[in-house]
C-alpha positions as semicolon CSV with decimal commas, in nm:
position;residue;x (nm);y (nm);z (nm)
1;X;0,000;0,000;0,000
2;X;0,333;0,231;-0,039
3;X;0,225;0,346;-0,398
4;X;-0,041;0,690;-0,428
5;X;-0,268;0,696;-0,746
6;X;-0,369;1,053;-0,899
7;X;-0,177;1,352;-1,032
8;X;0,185;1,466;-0,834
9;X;0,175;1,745;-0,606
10;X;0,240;2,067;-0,807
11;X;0,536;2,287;-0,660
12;X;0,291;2,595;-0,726
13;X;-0,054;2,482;-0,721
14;X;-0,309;2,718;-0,840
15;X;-0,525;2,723;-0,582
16;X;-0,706;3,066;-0,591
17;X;-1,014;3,170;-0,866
18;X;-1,021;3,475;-0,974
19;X;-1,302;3,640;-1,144
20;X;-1,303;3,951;-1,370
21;X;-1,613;4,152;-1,539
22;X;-1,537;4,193;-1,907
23;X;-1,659;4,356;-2,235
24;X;-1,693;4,197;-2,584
25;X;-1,392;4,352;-2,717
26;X;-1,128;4,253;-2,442
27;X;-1,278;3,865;-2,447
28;X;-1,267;3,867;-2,825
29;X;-0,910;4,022;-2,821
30;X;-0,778;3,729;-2,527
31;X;-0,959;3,481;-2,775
32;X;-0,743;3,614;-3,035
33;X;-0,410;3,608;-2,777
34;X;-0,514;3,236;-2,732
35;X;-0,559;3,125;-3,060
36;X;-0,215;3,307;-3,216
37;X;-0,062;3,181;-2,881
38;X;-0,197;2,819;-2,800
39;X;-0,236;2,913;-2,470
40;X;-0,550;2,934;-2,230
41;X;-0,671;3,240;-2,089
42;X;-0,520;3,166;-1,770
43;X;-0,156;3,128;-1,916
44;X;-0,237;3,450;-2,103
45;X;-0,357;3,650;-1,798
46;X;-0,062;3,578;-1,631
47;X;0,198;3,648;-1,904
48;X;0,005;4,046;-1,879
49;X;0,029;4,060;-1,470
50;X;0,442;3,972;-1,582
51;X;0,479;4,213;-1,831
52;X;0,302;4,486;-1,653
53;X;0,518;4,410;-1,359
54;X;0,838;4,406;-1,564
55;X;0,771;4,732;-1,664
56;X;0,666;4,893;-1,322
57;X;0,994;4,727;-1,221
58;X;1,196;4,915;-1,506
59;X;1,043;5,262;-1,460
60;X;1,189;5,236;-1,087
């Protein structure tokens, strides 16, 4: 009975939902981001919280 069954422990589980109110254009233009990209929205979303941090970072 040593051996676990199901998906390994992720290092950094995403544990926390987050929801956002949206208009047509910005869901049709992280559609688009997903479909150039092959990403989901959630990979997206976070690549734009990096970037935009990056950038605060560099104007310091």
């Amino acid at each position: 009975m040593g051996s676990r069954v199901g998906r390994p422990k992720s290092d950094n589980p995403k544990d926390i939902q987050l929801k956002i109110r949206a208009d047509k254009q910005t869901i049709e233009d992280l559609n688009f981001c997903c479909e150039k990209t092959n990403l989901n929205r959630s990979d997206i979303i976070r690549l734009g919280i990096q970037k935009v941090k990056q950038e605060v970072q560099n104007k310091k």
